[in-house]
PyMOL Python script that loads the backbone (N, CA, C, O; Angstrom):
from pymol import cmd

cmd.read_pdbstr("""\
ATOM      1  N   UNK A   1     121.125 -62.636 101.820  1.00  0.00           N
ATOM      2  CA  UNK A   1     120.023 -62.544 100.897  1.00  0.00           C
ATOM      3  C   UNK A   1     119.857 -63.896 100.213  1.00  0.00           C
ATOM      4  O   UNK A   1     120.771 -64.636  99.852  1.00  0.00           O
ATOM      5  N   UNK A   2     118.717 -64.075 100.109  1.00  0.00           N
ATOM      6  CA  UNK A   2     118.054 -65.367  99.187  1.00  0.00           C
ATOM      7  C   UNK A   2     118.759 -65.538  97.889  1.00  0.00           C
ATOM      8  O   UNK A   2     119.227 -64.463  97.515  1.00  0.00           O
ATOM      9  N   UNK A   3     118.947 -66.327  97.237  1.00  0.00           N
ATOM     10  CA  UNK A   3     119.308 -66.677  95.790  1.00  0.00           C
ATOM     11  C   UNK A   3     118.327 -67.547  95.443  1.00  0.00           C
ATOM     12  O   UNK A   3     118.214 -68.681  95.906  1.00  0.00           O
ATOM     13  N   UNK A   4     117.224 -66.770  94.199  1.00  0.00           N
ATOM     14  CA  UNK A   4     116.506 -68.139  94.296  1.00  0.00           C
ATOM     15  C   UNK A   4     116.589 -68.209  92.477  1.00  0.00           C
ATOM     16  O   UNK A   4     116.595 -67.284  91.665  1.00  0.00           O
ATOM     17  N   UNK A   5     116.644 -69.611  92.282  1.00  0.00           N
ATOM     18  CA  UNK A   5     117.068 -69.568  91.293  1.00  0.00           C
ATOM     19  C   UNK A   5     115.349 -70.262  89.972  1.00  0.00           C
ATOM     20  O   UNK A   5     114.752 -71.333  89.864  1.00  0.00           O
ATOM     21  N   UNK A   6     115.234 -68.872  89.276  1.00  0.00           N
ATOM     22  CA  UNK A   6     114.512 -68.763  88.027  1.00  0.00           C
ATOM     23  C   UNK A   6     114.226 -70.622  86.682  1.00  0.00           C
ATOM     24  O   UNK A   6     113.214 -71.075  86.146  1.00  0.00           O
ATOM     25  N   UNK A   7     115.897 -71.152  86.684  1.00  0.00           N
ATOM     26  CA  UNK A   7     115.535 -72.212  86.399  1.00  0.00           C
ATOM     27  C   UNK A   7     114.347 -73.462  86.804  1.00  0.00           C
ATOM     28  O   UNK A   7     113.588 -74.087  86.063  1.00  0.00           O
ATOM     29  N   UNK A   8     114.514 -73.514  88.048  1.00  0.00           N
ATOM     30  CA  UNK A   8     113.110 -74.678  88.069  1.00  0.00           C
ATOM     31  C   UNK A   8     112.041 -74.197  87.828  1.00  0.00           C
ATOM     32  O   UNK A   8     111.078 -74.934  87.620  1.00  0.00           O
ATOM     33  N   UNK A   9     111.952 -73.117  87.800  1.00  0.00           N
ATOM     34  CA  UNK A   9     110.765 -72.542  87.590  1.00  0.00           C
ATOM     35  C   UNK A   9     110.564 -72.763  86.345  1.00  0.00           C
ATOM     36  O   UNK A   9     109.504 -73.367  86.179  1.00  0.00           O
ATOM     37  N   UNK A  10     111.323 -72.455  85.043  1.00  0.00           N
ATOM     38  CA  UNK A  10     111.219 -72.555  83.663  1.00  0.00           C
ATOM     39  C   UNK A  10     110.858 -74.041  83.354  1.00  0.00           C
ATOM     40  O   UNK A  10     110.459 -74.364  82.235  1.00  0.00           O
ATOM     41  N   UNK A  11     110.969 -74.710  84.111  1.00  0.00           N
ATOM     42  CA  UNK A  11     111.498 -76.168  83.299  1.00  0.00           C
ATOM     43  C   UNK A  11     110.242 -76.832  84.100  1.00  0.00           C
ATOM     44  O   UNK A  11     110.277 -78.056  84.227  1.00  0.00           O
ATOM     45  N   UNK A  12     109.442 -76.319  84.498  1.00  0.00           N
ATOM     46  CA  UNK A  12     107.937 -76.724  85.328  1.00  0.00           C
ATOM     47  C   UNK A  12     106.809 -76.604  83.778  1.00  0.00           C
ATOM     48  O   UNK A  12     106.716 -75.497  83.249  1.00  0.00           O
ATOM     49  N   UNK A  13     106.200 -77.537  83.309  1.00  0.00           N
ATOM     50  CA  UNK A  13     105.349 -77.437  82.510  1.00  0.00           C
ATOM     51  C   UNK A  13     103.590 -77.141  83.347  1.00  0.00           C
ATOM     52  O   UNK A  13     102.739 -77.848  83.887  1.00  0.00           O
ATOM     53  N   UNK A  14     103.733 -75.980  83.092  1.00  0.00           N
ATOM     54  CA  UNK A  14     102.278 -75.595  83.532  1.00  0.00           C
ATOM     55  C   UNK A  14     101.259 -75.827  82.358  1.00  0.00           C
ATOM     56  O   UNK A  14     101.302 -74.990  81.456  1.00  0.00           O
ATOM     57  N   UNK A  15     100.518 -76.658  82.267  1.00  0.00           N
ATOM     58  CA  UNK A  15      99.556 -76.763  81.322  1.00  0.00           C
ATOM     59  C   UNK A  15      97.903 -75.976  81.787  1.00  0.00           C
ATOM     60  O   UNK A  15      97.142 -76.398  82.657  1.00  0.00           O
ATOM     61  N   UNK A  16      97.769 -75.182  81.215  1.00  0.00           N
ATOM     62  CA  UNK A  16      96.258 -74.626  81.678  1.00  0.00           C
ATOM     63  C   UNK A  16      95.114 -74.915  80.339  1.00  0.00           C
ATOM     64  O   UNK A  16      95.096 -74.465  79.193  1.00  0.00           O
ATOM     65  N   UNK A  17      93.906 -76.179  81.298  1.00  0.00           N
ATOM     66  CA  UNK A  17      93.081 -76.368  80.468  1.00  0.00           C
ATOM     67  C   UNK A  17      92.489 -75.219  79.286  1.00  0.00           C
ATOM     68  O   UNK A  17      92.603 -74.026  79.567  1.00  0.00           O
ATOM     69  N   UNK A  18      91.917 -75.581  78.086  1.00  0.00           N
ATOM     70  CA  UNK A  18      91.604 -74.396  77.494  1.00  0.00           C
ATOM     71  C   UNK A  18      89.827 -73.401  78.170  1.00  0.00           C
ATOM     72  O   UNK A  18      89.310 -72.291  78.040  1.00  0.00           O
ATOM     73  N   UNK A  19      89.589 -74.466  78.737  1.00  0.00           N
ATOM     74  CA  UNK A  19      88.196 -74.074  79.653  1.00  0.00           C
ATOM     75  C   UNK A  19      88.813 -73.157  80.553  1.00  0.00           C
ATOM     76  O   UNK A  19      87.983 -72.272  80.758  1.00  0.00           O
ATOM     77  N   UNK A  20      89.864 -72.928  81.197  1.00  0.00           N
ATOM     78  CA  UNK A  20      90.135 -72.223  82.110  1.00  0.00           C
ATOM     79  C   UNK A  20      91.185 -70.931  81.605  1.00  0.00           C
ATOM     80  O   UNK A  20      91.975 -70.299  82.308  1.00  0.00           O
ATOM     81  N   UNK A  21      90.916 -70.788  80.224  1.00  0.00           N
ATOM     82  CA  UNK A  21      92.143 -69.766  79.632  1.00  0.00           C
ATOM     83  C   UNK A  21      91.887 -68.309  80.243  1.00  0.00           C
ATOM     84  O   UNK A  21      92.666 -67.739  81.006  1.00  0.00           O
ATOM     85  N   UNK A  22      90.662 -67.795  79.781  1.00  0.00           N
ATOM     86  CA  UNK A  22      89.776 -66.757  80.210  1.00  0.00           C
ATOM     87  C   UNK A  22      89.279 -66.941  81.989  1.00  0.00           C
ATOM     88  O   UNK A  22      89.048 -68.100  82.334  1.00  0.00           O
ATOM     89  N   UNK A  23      89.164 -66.116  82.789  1.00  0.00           N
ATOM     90  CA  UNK A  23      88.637 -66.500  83.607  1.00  0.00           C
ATOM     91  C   UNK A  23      87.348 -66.265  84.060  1.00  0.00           C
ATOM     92  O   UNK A  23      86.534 -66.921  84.709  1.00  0.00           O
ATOM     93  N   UNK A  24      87.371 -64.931  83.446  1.00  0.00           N
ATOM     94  CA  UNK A  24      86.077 -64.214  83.194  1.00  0.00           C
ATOM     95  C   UNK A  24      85.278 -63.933  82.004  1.00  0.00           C
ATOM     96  O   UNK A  24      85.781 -63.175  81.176  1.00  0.00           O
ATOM     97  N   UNK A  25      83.885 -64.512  81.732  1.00  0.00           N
ATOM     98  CA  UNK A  25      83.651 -64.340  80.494  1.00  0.00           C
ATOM     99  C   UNK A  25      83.183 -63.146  79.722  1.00  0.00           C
ATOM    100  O   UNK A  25      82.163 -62.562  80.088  1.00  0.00           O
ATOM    101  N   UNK A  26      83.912 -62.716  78.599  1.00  0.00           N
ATOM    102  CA  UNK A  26      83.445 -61.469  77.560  1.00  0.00           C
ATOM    103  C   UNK A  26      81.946 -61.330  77.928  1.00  0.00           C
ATOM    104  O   UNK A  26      81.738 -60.287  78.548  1.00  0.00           O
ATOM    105  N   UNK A  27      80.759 -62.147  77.703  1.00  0.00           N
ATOM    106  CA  UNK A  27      79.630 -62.156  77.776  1.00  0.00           C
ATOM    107  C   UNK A  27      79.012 -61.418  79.316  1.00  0.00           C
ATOM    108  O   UNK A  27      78.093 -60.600  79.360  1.00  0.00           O
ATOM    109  N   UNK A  28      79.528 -61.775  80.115  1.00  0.00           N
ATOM    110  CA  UNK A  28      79.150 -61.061  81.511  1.00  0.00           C
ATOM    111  C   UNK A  28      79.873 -59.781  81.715  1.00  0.00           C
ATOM    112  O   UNK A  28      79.455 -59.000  82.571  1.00  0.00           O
ATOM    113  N   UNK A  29      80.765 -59.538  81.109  1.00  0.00           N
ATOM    114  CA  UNK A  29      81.474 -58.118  81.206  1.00  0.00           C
ATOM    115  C   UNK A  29      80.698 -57.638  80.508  1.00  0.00           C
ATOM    116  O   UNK A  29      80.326 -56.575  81.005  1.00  0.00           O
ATOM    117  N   UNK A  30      79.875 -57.988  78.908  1.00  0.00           N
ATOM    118  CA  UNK A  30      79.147 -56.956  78.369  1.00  0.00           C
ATOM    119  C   UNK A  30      78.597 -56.324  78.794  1.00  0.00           C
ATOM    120  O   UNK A  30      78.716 -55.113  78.981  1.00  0.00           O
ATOM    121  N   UNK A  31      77.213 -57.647  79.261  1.00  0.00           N
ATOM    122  CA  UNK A  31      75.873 -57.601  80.144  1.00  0.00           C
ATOM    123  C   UNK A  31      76.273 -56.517  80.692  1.00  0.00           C
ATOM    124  O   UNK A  31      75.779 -55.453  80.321  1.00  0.00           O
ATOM    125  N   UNK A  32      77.314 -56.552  81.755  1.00  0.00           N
ATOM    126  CA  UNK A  32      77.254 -55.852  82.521  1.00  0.00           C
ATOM    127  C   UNK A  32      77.532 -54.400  82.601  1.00  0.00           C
ATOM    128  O   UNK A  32      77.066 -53.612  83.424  1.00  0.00           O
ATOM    129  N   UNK A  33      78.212 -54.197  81.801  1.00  0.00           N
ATOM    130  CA  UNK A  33      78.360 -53.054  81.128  1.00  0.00           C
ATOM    131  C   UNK A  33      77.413 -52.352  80.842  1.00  0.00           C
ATOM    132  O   UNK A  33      77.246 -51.192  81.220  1.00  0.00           O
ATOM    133  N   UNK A  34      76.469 -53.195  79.922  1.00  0.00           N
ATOM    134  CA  UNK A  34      75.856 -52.424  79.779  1.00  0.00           C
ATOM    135  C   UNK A  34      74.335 -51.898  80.375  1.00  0.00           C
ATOM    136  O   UNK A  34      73.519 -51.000  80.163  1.00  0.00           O
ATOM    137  N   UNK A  35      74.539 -53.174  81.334  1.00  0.00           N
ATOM    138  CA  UNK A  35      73.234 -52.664  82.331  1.00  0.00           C
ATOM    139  C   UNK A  35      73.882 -51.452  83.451  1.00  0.00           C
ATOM    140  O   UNK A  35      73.008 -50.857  84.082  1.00  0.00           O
ATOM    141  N   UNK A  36      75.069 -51.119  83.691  1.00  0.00           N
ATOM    142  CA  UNK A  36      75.921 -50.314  84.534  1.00  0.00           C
ATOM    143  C   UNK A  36      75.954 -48.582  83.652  1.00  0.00           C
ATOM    144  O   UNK A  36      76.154 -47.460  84.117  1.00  0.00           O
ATOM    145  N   UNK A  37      75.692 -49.001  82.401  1.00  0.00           N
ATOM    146  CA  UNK A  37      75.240 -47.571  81.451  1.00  0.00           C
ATOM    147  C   UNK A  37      74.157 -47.342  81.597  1.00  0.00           C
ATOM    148  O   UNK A  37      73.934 -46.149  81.798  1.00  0.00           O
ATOM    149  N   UNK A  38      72.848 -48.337  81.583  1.00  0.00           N
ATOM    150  CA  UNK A  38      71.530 -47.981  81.737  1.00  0.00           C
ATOM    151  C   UNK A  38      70.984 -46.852  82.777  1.00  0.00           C
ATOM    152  O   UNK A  38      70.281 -45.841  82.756  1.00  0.00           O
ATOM    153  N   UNK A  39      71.832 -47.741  83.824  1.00  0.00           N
ATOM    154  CA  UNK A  39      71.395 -47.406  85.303  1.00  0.00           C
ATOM    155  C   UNK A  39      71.780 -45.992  85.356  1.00  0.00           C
ATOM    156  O   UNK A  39      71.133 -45.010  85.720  1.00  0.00           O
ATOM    157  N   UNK A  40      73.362 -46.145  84.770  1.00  0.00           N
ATOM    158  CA  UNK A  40      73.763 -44.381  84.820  1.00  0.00           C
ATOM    159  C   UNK A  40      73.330 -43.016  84.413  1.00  0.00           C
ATOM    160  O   UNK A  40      73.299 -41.894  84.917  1.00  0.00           O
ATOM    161  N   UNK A  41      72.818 -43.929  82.614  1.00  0.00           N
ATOM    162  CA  UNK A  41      71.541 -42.517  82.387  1.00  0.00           C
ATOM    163  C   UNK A  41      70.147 -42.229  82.646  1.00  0.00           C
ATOM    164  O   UNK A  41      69.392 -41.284  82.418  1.00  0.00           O
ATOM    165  N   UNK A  42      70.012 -44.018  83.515  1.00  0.00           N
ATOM    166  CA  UNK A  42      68.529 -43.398  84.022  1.00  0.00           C
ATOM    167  C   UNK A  42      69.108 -42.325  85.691  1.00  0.00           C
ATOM    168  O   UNK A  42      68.711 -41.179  85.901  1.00  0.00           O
ATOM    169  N   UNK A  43      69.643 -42.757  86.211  1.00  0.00           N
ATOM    170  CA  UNK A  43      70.036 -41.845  87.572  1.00  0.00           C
ATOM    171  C   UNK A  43      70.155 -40.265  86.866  1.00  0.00           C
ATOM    172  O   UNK A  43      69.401 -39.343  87.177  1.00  0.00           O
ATOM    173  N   UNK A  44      71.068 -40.180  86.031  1.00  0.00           N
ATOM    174  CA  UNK A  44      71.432 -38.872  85.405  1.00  0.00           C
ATOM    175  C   UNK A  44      70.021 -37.898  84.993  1.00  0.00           C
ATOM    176  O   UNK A  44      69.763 -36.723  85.253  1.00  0.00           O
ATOM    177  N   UNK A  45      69.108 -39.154  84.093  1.00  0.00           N
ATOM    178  CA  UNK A  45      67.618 -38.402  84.269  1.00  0.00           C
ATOM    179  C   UNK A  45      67.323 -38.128  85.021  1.00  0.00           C
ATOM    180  O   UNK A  45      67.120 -36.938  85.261  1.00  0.00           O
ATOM    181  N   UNK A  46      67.111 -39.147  85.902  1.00  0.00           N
ATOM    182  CA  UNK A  46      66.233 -38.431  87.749  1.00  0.00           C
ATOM    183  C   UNK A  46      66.811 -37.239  88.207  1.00  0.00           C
ATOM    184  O   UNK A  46      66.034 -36.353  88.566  1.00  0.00           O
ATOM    185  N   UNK A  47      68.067 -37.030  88.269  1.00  0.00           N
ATOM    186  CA  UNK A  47      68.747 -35.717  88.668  1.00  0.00           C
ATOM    187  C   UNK A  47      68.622 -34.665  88.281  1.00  0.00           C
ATOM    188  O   UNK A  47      68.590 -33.609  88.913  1.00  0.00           O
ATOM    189  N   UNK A  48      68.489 -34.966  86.562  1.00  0.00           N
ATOM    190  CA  UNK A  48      67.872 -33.924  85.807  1.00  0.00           C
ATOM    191  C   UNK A  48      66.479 -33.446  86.719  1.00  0.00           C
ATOM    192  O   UNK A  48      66.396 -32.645  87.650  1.00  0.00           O
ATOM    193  N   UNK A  49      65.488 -34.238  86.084  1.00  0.00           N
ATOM    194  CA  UNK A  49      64.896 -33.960  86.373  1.00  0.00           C
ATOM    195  C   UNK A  49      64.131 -33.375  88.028  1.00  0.00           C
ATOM    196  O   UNK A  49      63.206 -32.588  88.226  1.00  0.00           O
ATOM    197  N   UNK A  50      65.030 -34.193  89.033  1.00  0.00           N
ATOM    198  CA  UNK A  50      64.638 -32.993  90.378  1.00  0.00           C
ATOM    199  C   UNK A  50      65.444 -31.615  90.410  1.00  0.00           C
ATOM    200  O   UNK A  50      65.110 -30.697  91.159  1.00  0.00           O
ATOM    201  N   UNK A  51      66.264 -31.561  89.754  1.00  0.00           N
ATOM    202  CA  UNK A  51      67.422 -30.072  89.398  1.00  0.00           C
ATOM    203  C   UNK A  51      65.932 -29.614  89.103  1.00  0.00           C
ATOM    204  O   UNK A  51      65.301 -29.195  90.073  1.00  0.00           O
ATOM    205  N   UNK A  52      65.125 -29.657  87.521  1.00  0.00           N
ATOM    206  CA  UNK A  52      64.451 -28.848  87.315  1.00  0.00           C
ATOM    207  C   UNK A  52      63.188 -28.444  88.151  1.00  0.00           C
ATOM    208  O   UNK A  52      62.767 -27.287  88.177  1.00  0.00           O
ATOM    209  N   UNK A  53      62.666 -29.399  88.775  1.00  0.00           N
ATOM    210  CA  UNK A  53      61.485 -29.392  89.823  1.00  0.00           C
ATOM    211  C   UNK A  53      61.982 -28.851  91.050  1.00  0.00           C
ATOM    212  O   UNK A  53      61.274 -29.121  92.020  1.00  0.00           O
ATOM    213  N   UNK A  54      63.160 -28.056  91.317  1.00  0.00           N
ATOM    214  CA  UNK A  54      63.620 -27.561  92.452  1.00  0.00           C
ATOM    215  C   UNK A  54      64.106 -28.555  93.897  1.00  0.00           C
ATOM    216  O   UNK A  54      64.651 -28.072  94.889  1.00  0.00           O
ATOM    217  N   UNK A  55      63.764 -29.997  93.721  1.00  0.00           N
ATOM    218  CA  UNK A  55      64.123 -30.566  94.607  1.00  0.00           C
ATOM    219  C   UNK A  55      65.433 -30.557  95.064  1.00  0.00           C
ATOM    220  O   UNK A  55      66.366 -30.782  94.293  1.00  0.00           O
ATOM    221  N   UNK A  56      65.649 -30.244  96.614  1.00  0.00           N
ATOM    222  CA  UNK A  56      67.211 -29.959  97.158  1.00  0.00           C
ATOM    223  C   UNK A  56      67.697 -30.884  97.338  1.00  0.00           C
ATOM    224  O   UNK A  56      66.852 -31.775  97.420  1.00  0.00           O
ATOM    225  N   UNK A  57      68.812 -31.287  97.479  1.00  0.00           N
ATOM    226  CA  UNK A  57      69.162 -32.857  98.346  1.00  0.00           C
ATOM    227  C   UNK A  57      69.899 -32.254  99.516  1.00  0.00           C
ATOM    228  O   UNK A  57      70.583 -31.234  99.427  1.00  0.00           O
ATOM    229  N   UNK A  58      69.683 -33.070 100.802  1.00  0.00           N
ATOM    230  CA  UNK A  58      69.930 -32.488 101.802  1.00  0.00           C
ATOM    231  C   UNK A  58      71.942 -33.205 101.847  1.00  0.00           C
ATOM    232  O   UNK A  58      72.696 -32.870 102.761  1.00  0.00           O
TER     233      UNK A  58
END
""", "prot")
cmd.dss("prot")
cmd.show_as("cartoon", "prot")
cmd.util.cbc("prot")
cmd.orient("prot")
């Protein structure tokens, strides 16, 4: 079996720019969010509404 040893690893200074802290931005997760809710209660209407107009789905 391997022995691999945890020290060099510690003693490696990884510096990560502060531009690159986040990778993904808060702002596009909102958006998106909340255009991904829109969509959901407009679909949920349409359904409603062919439930009540008798439309079947095949």
């Amino acid at each position: 079996m391997n022995n691999i040893s945890t020290d060099s690893l510690a003693s490696e200074n990884i510096t990560v720019p502060e531009s690159q802290v986040t990778l993904l931005p808060r702002s596009a997760w909102n958006s998106q969010l909340a255009y991904l809710r829109i969509i959901f209660r407009a679909k949920k209407a349409l359904d409603r509404i062919e439930k009540e107009a008798g439309v079947c789905k095949s």
